[in-house]
TORKOL-4160 file (C-alpha; in steps of 0.2 Angstrom, whole numbers, padded with zeros to 4 digits, m for minus):
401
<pt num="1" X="m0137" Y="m0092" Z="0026"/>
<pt num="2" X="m0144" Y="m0098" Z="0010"/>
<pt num="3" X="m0139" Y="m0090" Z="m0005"/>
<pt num="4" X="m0139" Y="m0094" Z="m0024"/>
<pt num="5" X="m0129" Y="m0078" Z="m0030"/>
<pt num="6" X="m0113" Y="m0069" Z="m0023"/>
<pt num="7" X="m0108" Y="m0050" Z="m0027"/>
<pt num="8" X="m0090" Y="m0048" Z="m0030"/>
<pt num="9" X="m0079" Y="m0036" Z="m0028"/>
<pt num="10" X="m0061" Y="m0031" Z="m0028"/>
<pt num="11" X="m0051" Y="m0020" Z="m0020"/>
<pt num="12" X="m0030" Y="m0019" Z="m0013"/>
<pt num="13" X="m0024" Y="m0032" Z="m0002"/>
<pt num="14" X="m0016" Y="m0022" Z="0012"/>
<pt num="15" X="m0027" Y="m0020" Z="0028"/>
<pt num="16" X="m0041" Y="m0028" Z="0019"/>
<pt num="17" X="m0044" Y="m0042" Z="0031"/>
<pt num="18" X="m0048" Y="m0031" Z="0042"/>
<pt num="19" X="m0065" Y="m0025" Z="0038"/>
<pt num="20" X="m0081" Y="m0032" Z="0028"/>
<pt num="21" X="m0079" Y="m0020" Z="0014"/>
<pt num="22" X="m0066" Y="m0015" Z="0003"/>
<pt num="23" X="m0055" Y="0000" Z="0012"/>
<pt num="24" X="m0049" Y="0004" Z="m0006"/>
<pt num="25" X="m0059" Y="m0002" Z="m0018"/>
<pt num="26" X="m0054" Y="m0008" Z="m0037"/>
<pt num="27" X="m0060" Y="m0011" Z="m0054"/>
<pt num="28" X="m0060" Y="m0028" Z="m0061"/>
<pt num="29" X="m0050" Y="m0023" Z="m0075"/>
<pt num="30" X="m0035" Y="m0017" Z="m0064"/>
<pt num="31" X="m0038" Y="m0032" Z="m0054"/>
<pt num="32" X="m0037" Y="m0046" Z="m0068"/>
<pt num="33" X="m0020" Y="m0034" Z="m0074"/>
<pt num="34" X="m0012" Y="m0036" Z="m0056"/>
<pt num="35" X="m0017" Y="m0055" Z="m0057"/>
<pt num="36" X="m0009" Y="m0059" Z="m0075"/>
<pt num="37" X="0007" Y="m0050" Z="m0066"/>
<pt num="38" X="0006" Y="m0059" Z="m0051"/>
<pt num="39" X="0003" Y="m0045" Z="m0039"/>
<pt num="40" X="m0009" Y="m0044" Z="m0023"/>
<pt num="41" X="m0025" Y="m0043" Z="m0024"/>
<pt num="42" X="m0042" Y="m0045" Z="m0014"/>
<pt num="43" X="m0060" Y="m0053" Z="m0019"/>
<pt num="44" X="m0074" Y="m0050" Z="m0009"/>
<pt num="45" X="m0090" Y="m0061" Z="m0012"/>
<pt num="46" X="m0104" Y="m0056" Z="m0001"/>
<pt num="47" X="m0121" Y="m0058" Z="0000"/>
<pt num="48" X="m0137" Y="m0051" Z="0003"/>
<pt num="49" X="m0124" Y="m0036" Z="0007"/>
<pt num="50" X="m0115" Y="m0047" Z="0021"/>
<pt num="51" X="m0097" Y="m0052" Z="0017"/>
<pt num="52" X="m0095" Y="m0073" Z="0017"/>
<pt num="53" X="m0078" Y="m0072" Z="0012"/>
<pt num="54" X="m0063" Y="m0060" Z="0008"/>
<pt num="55" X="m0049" Y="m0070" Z="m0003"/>
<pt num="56" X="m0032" Y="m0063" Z="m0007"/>
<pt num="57" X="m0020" Y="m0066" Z="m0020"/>
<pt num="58" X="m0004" Y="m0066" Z="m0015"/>
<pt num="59" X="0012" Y="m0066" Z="m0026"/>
<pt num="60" X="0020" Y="m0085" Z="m0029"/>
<pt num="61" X="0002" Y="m0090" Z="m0033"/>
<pt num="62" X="m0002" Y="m0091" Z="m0015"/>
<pt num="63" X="m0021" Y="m0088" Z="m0010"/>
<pt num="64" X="m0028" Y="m0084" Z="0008"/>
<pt num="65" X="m0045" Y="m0084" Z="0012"/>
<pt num="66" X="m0057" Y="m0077" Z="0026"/>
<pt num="67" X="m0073" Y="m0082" Z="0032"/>
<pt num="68" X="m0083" Y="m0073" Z="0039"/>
<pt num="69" X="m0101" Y="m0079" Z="0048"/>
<pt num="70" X="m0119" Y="m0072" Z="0050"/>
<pt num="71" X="m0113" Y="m0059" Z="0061"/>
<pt num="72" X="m0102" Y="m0054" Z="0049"/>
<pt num="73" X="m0087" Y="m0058" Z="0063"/>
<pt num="74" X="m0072" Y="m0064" Z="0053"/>
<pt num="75" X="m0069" Y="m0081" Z="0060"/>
<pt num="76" X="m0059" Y="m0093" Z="0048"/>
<pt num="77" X="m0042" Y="m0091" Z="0039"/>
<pt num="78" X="m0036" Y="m0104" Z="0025"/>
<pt num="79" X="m0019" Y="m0102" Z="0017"/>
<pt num="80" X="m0017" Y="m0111" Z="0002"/>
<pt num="81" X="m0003" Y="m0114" Z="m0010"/>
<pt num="82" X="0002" Y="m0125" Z="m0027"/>
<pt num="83" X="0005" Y="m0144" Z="m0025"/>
<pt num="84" X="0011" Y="m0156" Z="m0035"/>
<pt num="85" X="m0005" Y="m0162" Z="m0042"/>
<pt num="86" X="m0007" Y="m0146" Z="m0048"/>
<pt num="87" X="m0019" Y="m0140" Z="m0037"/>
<pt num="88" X="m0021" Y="m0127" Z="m0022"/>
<pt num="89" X="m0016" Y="m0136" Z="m0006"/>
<pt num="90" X="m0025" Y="m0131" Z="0010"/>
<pt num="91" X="m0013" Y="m0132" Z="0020"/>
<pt num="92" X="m0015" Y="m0121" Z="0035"/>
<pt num="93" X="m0035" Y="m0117" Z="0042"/>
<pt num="94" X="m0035" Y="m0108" Z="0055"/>
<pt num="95" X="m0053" Y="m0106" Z="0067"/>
<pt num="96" X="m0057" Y="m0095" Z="0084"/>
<pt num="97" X="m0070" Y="m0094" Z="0095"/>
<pt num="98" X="m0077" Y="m0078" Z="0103"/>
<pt num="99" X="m0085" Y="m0075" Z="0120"/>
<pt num="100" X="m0097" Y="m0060" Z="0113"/>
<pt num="101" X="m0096" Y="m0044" Z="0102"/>
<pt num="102" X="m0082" Y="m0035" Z="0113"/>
<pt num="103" X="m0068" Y="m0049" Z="0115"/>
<pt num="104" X="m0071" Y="m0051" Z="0093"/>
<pt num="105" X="m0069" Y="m0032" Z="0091"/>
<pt num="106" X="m0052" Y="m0032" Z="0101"/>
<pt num="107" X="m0046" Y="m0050" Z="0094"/>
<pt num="108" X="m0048" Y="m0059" Z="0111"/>
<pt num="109" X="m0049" Y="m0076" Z="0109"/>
<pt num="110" X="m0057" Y="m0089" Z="0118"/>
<pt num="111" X="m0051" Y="m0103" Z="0107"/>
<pt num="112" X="m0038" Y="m0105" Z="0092"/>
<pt num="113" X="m0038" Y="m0121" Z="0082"/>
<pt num="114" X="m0024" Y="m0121" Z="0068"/>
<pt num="115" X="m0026" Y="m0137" Z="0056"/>
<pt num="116" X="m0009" Y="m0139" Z="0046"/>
<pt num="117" X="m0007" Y="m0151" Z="0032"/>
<pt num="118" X="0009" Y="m0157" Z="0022"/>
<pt num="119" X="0012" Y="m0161" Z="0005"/>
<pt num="120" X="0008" Y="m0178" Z="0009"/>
<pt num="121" X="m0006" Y="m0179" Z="0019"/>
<pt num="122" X="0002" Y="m0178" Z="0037"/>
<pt num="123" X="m0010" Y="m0167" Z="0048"/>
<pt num="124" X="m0009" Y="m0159" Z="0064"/>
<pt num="125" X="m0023" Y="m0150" Z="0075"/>
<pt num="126" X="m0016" Y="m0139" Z="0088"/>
<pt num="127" X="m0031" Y="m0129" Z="0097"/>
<pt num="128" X="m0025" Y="m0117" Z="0112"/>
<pt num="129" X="m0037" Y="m0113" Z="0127"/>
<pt num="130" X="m0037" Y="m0093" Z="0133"/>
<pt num="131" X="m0033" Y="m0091" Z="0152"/>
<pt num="132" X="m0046" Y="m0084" Z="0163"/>
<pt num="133" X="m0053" Y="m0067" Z="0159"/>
<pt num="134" X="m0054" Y="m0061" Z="0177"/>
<pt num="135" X="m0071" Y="m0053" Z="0183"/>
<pt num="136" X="m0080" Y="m0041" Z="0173"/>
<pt num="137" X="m0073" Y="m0026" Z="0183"/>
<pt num="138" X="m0056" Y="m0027" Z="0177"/>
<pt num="139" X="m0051" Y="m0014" Z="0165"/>
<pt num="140" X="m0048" Y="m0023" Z="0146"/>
<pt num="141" X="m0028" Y="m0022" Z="0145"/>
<pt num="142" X="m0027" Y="m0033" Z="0162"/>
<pt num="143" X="m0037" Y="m0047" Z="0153"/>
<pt num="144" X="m0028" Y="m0062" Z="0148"/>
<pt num="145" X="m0026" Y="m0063" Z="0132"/>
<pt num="146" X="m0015" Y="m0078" Z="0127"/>
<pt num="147" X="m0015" Y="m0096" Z="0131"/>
<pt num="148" X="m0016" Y="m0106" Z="0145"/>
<pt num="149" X="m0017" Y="m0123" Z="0137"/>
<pt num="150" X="m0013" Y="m0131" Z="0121"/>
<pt num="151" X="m0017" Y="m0149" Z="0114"/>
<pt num="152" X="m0010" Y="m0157" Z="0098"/>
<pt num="153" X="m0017" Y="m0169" Z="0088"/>
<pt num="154" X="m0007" Y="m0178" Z="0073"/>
<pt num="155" X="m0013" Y="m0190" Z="0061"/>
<pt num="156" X="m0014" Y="m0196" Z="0042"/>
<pt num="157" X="m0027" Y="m0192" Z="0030"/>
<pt num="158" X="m0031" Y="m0193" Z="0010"/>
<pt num="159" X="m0021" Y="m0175" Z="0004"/>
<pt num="160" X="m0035" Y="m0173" Z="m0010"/>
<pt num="161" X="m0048" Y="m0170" Z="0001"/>
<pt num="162" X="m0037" Y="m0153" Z="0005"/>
<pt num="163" X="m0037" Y="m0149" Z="m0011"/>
<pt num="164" X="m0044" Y="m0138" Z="m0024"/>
<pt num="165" X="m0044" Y="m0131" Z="m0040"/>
<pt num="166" X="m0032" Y="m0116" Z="m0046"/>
<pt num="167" X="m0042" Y="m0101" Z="m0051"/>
<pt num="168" X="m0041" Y="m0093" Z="m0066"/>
<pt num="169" X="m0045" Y="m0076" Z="m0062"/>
<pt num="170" X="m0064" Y="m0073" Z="m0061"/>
<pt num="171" X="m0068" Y="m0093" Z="m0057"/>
<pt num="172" X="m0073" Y="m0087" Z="m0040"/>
<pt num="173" X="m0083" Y="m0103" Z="m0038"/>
<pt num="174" X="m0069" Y="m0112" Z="m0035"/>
<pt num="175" X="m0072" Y="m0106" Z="m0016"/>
<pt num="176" X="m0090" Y="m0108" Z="m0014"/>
<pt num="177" X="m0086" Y="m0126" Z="m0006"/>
<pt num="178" X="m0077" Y="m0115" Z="0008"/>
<pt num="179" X="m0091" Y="m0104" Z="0013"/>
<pt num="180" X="m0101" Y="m0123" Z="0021"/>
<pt num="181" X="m0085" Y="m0122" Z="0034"/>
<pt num="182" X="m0095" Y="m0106" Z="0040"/>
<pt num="183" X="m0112" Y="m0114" Z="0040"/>
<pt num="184" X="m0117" Y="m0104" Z="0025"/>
<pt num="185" X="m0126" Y="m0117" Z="0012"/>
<pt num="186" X="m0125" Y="m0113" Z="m0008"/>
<pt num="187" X="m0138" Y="m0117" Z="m0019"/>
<pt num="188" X="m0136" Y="m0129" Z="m0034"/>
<pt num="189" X="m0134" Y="m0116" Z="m0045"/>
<pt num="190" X="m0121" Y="m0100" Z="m0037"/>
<pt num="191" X="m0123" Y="m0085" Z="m0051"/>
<pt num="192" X="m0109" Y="m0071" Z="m0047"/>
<pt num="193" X="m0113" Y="m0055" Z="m0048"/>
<pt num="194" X="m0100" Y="m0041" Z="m0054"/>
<pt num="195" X="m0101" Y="m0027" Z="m0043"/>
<pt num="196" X="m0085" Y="m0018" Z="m0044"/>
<pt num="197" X="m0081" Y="0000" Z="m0045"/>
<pt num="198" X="m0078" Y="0009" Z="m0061"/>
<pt num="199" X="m0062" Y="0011" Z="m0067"/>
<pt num="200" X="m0064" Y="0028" Z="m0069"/>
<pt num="201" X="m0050" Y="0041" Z="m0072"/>
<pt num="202" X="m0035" Y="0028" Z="m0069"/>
<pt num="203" X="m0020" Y="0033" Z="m0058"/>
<pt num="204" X="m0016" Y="0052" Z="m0052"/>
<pt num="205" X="m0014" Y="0064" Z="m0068"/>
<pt num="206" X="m0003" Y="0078" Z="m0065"/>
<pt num="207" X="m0014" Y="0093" Z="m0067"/>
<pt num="208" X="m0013" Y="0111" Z="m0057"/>
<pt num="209" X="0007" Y="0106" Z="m0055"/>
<pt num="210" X="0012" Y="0123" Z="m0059"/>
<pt num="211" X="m0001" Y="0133" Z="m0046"/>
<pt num="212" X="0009" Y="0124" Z="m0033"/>
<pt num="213" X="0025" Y="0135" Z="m0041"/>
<pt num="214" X="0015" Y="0152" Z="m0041"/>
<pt num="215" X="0016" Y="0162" Z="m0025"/>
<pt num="216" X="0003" Y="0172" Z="m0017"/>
<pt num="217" X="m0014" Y="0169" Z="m0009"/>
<pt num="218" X="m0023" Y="0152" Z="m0012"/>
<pt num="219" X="m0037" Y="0139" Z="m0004"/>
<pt num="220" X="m0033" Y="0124" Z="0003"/>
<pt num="221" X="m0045" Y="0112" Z="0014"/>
<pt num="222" X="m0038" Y="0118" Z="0029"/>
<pt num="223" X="m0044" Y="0137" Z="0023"/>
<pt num="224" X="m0033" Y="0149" Z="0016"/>
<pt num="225" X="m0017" Y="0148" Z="0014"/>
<pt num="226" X="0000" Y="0158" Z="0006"/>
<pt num="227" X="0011" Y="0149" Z="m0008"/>
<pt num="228" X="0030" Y="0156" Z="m0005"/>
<pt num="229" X="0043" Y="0152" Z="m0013"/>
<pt num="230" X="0062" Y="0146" Z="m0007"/>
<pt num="231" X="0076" Y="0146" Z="m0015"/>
<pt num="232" X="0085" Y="0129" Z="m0010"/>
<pt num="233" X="0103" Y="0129" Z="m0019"/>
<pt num="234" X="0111" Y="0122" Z="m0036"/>
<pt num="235" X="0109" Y="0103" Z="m0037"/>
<pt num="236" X="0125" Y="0096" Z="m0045"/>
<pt num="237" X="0123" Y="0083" Z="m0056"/>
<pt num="238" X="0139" Y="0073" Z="m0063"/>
<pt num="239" X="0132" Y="0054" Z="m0069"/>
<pt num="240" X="0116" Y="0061" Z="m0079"/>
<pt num="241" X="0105" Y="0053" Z="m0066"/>
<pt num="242" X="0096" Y="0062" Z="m0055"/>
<pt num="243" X="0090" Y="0053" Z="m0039"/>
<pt num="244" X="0073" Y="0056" Z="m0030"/>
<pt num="245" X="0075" Y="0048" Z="m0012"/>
<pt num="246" X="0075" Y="0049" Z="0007"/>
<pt num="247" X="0091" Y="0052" Z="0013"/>
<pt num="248" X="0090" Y="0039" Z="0028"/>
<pt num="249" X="0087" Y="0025" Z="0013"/>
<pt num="250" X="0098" Y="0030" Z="m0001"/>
<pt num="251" X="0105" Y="0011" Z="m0001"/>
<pt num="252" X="0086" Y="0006" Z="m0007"/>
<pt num="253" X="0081" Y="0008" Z="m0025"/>
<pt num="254" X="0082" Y="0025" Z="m0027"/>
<pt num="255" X="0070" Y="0033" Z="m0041"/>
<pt num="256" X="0081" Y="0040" Z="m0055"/>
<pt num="257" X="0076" Y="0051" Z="m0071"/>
<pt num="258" X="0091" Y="0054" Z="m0084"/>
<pt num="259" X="0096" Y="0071" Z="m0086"/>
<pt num="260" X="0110" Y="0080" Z="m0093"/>
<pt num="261" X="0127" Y="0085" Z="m0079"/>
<pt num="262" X="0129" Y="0101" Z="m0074"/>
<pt num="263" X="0122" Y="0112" Z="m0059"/>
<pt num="264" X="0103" Y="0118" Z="m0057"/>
<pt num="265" X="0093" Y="0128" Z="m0047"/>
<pt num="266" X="0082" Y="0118" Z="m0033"/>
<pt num="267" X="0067" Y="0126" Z="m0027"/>
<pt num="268" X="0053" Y="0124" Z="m0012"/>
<pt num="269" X="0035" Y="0128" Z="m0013"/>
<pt num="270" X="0031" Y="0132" Z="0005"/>
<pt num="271" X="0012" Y="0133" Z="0009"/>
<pt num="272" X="0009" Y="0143" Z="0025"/>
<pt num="273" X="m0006" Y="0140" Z="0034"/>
<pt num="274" X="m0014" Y="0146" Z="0050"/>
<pt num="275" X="m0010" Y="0128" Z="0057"/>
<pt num="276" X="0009" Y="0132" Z="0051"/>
<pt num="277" X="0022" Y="0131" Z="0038"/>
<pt num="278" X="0025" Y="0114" Z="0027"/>
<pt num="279" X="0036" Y="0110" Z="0011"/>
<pt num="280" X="0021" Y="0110" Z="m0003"/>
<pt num="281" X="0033" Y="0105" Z="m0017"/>
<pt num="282" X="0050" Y="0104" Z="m0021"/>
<pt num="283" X="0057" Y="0104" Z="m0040"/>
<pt num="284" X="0071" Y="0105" Z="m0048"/>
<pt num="285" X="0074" Y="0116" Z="m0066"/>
<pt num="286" X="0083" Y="0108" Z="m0080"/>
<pt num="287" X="0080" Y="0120" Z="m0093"/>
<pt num="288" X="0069" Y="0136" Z="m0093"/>
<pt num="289" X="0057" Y="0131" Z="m0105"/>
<pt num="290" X="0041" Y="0129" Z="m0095"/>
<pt num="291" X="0034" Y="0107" Z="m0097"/>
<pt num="292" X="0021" Y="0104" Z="m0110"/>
<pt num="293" X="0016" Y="0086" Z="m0104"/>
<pt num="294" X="0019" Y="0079" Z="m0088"/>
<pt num="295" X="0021" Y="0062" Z="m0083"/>
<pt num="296" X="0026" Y="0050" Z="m0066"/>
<pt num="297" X="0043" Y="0045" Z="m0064"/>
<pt num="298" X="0041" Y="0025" Z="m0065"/>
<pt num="299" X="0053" Y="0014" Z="m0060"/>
<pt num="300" X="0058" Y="0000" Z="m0075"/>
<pt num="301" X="0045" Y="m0012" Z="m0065"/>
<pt num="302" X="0031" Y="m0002" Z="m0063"/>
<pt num="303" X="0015" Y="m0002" Z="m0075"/>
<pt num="304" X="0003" Y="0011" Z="m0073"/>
<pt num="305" X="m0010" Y="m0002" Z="m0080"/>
<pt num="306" X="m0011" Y="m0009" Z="m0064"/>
<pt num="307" X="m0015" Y="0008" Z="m0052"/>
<pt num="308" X="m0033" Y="0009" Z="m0049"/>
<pt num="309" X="m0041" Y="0028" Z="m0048"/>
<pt num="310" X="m0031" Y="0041" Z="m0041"/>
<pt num="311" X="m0015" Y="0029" Z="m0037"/>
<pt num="312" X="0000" Y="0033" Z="m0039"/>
<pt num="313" X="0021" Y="0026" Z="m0038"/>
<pt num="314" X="0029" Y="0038" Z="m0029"/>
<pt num="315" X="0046" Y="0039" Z="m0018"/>
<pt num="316" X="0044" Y="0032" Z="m0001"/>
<pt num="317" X="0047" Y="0043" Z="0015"/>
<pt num="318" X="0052" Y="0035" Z="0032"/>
<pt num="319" X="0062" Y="0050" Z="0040"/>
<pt num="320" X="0049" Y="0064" Z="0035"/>
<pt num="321" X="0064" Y="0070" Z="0022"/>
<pt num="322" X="0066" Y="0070" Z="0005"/>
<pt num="323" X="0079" Y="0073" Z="m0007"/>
<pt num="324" X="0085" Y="0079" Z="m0024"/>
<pt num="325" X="0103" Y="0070" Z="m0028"/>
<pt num="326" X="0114" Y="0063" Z="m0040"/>
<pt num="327" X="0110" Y="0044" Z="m0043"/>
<pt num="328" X="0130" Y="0041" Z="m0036"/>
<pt num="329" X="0129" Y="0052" Z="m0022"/>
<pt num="330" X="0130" Y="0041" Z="m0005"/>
<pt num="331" X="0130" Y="0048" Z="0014"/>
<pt num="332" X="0138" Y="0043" Z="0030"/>
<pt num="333" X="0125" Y="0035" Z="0039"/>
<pt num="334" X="0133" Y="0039" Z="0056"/>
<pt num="335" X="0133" Y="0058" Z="0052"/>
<pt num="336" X="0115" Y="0060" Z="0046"/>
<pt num="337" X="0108" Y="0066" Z="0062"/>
<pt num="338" X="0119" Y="0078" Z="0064"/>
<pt num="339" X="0123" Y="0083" Z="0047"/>
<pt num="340" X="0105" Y="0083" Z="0039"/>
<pt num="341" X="0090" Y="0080" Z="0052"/>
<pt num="342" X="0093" Y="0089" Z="0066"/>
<pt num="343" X="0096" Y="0106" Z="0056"/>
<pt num="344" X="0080" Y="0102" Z="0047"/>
<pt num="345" X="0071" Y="0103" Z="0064"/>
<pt num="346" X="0074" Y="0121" Z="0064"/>
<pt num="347" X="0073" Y="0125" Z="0044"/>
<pt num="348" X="0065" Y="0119" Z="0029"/>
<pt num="349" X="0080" Y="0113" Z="0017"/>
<pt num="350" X="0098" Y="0106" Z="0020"/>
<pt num="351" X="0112" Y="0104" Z="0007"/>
<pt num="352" X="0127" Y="0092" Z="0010"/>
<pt num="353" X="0139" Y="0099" Z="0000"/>
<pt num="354" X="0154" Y="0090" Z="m0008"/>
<pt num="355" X="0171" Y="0093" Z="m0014"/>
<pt num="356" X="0168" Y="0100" Z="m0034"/>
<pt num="357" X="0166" Y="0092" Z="m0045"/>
<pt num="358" X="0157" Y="0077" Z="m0037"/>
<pt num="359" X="0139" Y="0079" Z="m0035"/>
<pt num="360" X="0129" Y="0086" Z="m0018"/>
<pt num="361" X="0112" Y="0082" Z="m0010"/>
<pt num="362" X="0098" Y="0094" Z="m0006"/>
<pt num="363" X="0087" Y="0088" Z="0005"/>
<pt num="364" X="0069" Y="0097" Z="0014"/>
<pt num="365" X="0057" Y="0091" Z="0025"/>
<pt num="366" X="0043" Y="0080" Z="0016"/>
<pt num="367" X="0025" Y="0086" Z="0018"/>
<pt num="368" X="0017" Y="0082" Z="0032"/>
<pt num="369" X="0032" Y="0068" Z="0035"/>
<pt num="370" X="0032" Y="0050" Z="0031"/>
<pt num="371" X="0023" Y="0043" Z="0018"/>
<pt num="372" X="0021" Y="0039" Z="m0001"/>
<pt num="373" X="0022" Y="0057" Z="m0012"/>
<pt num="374" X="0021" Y="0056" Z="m0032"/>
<pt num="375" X="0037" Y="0064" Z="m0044"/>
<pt num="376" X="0031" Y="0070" Z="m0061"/>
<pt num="377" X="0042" Y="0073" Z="m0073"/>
<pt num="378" X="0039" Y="0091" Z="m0084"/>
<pt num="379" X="0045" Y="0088" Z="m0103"/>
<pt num="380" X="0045" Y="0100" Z="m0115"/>
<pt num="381" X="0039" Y="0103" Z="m0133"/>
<pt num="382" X="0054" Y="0091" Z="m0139"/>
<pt num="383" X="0051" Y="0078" Z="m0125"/>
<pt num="384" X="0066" Y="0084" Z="m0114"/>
<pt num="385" X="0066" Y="0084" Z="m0095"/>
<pt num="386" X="0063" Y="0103" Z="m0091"/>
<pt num="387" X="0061" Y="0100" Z="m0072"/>
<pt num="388" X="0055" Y="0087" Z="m0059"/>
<pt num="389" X="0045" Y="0090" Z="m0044"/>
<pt num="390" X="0040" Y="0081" Z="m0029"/>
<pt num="391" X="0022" Y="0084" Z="m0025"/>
<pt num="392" X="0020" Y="0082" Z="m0006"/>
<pt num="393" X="0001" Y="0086" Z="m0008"/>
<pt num="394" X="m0005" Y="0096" Z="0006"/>
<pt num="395" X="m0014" Y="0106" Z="m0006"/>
<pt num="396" X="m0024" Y="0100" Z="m0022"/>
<pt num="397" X="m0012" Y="0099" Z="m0037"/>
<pt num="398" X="m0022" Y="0093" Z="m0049"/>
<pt num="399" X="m0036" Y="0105" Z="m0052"/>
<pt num="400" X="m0051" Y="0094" Z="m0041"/>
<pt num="401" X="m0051" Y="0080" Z="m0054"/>
């Protein structure tokens, strides 16, 4: 292909190699944020609305770059880091060979060659050779999908001519050269063409928080539904911190608000469905006062500057539980199942109580289970914590927008 522009366009690293378009796309402006901090990204240049090549920013100043070809089949990989010289090193490329459409789509291999380079110019080539695939009558999983035979090659070479310029962010054109590895051919003159998303709204907002506190009859996308109310026990708080977490990884960095000691009143929205019963919400009440402004409980390293549309920080869920607990409360990790999940099987909230006056834990089952769920904190008119809650949304809190 010959081309003398390139759209670009930005989006979240994660999973992004796996497809020609972004599966969660960003602005520019949060991208060039999350590049002065240091934190992954992804750039997609495309052409002609073909993807030529995806390239990610990795933290430590790393950069990987995808290739893709003029079926749009992803069939390069170059990792580059800093050098001495001051320049990006290529110094892994990796190339594979596909038999047709199928054996791509399923990551089948018929050939892998890995170029590896060293600081100073030491190379090595090592290519691996898939086995036999068998007749076409055999069922995919009994294909071979490994190697069968591997050569190395090793042998000096000038290190400059694996090198490149750093990027500063939105000098894309530093990876043109790249794109000739694929076959494609840039023209003298390569304009790139911004064609990002909006930045629209910025992150989540916390908006509706207090429909998902008012029982009775409501719509969800799963049809009707009825908001009921549970009353979950006093939460006993002794350090002025209160903890958002899941139980199983209290020993993680917890995500902590600063309130003031004393017991308070713990309380589940449930949302019950024609599919079931789940915990909608769960919120804690510090004073009576209903919140005036609400806003997301950030850890001390977390900007929301840098959450595209509709993102969020949240508390992280890998046992399909949540809990509500003083930021000094640990747990017995051997006595979990027995104490605290296996109950929660059969009901919707556990407490594990505790001697007074040291603090206990409530616990409930999160939403639909594991996950990511936002925690907003409710301040009142003088900016105090009223309450904070733990939106598990499997209903819409925040009004549609």
């Amino acid at each position: 292909m010959i081309f003398d522009s390139l759209d670009v366009s930005y989006g979240n690293m994660w999973g992004s190699q796996q497809a020609t378009s972004h599966p969660d796309p960003m602005s520019r402006a949060v991208a060039a944020r999350r590049h002065a901090a240091g934190m992954d990204y992804a750039v997609l240049l495309s052409a002609r609305e073909r993807p030529l090549a995806l390239v990610e920013y990795w933290p430590r100043r790393m950069w990987r770059v995808y290739l893709f070809d003029d079926r749009s089949w992803r069939m390069q990989m170059i990792d580059l880091k800093p050098h001495s010289t001051g320049m990006l090193l290529a110094h892994g490329n990796t190339r594979w060979q596909f038999a047709n459409e199928q054996d791509h789509s399923s990551w089948k291999w018929d050939v892998q060659e890995t170029t590896t380079v060293s600081a100073d110019g030491q190379v090595e080539v090592r290519s691996e050779f898939a086995g036999p695939r068998g007749t076409p009558t055999e069922p995919l999983h009994a294909r071979t999908s490994g190697p069968s035979s591997v050569s190395v090659r090793r042998f000096p070479a000038a290190v400059e001519s694996f090198l490149c310029p750093v990027p500063e962010f939105g000098d894309w054109q530093v990876f043109v050269p790249f794109l000739a590895q694929q076959g494609h051919e840039p023209a003298t003159t390569v304009v790139l063409n911004d064609v990002s998303v909006d930045e629209g709204s910025g992150p989540l907002r916390a908006t509706g928080i207090e429909q998902l506190f008012s029982p009775g009859a409501c719509d969800t996308p799963d049809g009707p539904a009825v908001v009921e109310l549970v009353d979950a026990g006093l939460l006993r708080i002794t350090s002025g911190q209160l903890a958002v977490s899941d139980p199983g990884w209290i020993g993680e960095t917890p995500r902590t608000v600063a309130v003031s000691p004393g017991e308070f009143p713990v309380t589940l929205s449930l949302l019950r469905t024609t599919r079931g019963d789940g915990v909608a919400a769960a919120r804690v009440t510090f004073l009576d006062t209903p919140p005036r402004d609400w806003e997301m409980a950030l850890r001390p390293d977390e900007d929301l500057g840098l959450l595209g549309e509709g993102q969020f920080y949240g508390v992280g869920v890998d046992t399909g539980t949540a809990a509500f607990m003083d930021a000094t409360r640990t747990v017995i990790e051997d006595q979990l199942d027995e104490d605290l999940f296996v109950p929660l099987d059969s009901q919707f909230t556990v407490e594990l109580p505790s001697i007074e006056p040291e603090p206990n834990l409530i616990a409930f089952r999160a939403g639909r289970g594991d996950g990511a769920y936002p925690v907003w904190i409710g301040r009142t008119d003088d900016g105090q914590v009223g309450c904070v809650v733990v939106d598990f949304q499997l209903h819409s809190a925040d009004g549609g927008e």
